[in-house]
C-alpha positions in Angstrom: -43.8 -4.7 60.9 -45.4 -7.7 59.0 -48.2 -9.3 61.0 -49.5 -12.9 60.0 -52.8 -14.5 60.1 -53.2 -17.6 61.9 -53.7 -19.2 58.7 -50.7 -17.8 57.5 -48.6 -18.5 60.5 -50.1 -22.5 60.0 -48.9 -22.6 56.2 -45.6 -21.3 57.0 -45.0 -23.9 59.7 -46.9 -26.5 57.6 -44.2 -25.7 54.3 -40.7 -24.8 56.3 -41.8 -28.2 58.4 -40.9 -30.6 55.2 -37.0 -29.0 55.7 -36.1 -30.9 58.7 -32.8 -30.5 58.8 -32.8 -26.8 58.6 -34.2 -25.6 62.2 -34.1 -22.1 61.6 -35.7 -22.0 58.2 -38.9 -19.8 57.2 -40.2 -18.4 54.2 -38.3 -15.5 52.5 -40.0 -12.3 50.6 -38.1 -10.3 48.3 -39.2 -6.7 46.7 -39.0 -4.8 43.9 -38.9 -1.7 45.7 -42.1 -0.4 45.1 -45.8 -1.2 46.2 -47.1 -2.2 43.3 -44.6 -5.4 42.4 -44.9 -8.9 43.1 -43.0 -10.4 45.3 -41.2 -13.5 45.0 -41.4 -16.2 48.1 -38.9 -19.0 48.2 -38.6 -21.3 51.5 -34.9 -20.7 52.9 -32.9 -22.4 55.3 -31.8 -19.4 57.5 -32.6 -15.4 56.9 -30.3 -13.6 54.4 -27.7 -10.8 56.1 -29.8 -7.8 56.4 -33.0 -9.5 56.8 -35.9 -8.1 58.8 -37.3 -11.3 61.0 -40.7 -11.8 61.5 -41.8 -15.1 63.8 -45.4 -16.0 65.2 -46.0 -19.2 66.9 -43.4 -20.7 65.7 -43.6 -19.5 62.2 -40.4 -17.1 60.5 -40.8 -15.1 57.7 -37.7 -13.0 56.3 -38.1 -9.9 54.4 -35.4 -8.4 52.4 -34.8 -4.4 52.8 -37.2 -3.8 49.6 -40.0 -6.1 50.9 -39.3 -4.7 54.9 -40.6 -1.1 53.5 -43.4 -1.7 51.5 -44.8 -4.6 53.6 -44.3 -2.3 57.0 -48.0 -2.1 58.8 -49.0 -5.1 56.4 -51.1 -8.5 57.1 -50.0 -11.6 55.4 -52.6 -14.3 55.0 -53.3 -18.0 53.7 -55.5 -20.0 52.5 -55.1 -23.6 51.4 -56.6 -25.9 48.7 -57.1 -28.7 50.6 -58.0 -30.6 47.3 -54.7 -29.7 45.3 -52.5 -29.3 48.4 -51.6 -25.6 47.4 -51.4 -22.0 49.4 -51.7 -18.9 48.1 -50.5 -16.1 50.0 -52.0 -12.4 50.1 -51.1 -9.2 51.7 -53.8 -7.0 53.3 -53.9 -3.7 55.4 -53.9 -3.9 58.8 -57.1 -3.5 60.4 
């Protein structure tokens, strides 16, 4: 399953935190069904039917069926721009 970096698990919480109404949001990655695609993240109020769950400290990440497969044994990490206020998110290997 999808682990997460602390500073990934931060930027989640940090970006699903400005949904207040929506207690059970998280970020959502979908697939293309291959290892080689992008994936395209969008912040969600609640995990789509059929979504794999991932939460760490607080953090929730959903991943479709494509995204579940290909991101299986994966790490997801962050890092912030401080300056512009931006994250960028990367997958790695696990260790």
């Amino acid at each position: 399953m999808l682990t997460l970096t602390e500073e990934a698990t931060t930027a989640v919480k940090t970006i699903t935190a400005q949904i207040p109404d929506a207690p059970h949001s998280g970020i959502r990655i979908e697939g293309a069904g291959s290892s080689e695609s992008q994936f395209k993240l969008s912040v969600v109020d609640a995990p789509a039917s059929g979504d794999a769950v991932v939460e760490n400290g607080g953090a929730r990440v959903f991943l479709d069926s494509d995204a579940a497969a290909v991101l299986d044994d994966r790490v997801l990490d962050a890092q912030v721009d401080p300056e512009q206020g931006s994250v960028q998110f990367a997958v790695t290997n696990a260790a």
